[in-house]
Structures are given as structure tokens and as C-alpha cells.
N, C-alpha and C positions, 0 to 999 in steps of 0.2 A: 705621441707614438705609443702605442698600444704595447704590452709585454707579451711575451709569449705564455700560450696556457698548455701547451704539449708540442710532442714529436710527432711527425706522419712517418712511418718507415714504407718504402714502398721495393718493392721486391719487380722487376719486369724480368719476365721468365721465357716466355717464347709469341711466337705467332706463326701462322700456320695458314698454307695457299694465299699467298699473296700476290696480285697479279704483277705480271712483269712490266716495268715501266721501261724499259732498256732497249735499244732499237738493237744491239747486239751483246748477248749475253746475258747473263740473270741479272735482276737487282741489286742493288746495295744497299737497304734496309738499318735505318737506326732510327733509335725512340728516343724524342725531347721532350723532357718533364717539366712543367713551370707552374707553381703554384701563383692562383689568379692574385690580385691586391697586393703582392710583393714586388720592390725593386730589382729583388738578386737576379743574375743572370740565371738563365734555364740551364738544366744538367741535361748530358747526354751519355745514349750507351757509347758503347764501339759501334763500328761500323761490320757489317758482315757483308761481306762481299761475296756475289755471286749464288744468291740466295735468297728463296722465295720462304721459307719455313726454317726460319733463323730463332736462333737459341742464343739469350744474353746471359740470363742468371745472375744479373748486375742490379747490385744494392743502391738505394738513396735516403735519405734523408732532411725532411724538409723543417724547422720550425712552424709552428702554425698560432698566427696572433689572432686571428678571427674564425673561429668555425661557421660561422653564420653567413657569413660574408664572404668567405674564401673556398676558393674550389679547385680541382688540382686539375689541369691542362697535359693530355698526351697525346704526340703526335708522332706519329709514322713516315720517315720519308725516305726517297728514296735518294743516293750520294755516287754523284755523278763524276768522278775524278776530272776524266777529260775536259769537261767543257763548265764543271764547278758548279750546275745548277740543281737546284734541288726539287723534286717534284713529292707531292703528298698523297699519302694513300689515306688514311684519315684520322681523325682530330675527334677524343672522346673528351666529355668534362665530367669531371666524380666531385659531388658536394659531399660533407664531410654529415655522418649521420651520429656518429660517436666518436668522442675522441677523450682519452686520459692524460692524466701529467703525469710526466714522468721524472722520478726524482731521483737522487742519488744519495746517499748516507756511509759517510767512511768509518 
């Protein structure tokens, strides 16, 4: 098992004109973050309901054991209470071009 050589902090902040996937009412729009080559379960925003140009301003934080090799996974979907299924608006991948260690000293 490989150690970790840093932190990824990733900030998702909004998205904007998103088409409506909802046969009535606006979307329900939330972002699932999953760093590639790791076990952990994916993190996820809130859900915004009723909204195509939804605003999270919701922090994450990831370990990252391989830069080389690992790339972070974000998906857009949209959350369908009623009927519980989930449809995708789209799925980017970000390979890591720099990354530092981050250390701490008491």
C-alpha cells in the first residue's frame, strides 16, 4: 500500500444553465466527487432542489497516494426523490499536474 504524498482540497462552487432533466419542475442537481485508484466511498454535495444554476460552496478533501496515476472523478446528477433514480448531466476527469505535502508542526 502506497503512503500518502499530499492533500487535494477541492472547493465546488456553482454551475450554471443546466438543462432540466425533470418531466415536472426543475432539477435536483448534486456533485459526486471520487478520487480514481482509491477504495473510499465518493463524497457528495447537498442536493439543490429545484434548480438549474445551483450554488454548493461545499469543501472536500481528498488524500492522494499516486499523482501519476490518480485522477479526481466529478459527476453532476440529477436526484429524483419520487421515483429515486438518478440521471447524469456530465462526468469530467482532472489529472493532478502539481501537488504538495502538506505538513503540520506543533
Amino acid at each position: 500500500m502506497k503512503k500518502p504524498v499530499g492533500m487535494l482540497h477541492v472547493k465546488v462552487v456553482r454551475a450554471n444553465k443546466l438543462k432540466n432533466k425533470d418531466l415536472m419542475g426543475k432539477s435536483d442537481p448534486y456533485v459526486k466527487l471520487k478520487l480514481t485508484e482509491d477504495n473510499l466511498p465518493s463524497k457528495k454535495t447537498t442536493v439543490k432542489h429545484n434548480n438549474l444554476n445551483p450554488e454548493w460552496n461545499e469543501e472536500f478533501k481528498f488524500i492522494v497516494k499516486d499523482p501519476d496515476s490518480q485522477a479526481l472523478e466529478i459527476s453532476v446528477y440529477d436526484w429524483e426523490q419520487a421515483h429515486l433514480s438518478r440521471q447524469m448531466f456530465l462526468v469530467i476527469f482532472i489529472e493532478f499536474f502539481f501537488i504538495t505535502s502538506t505538513y503540520s508542526f506543533l
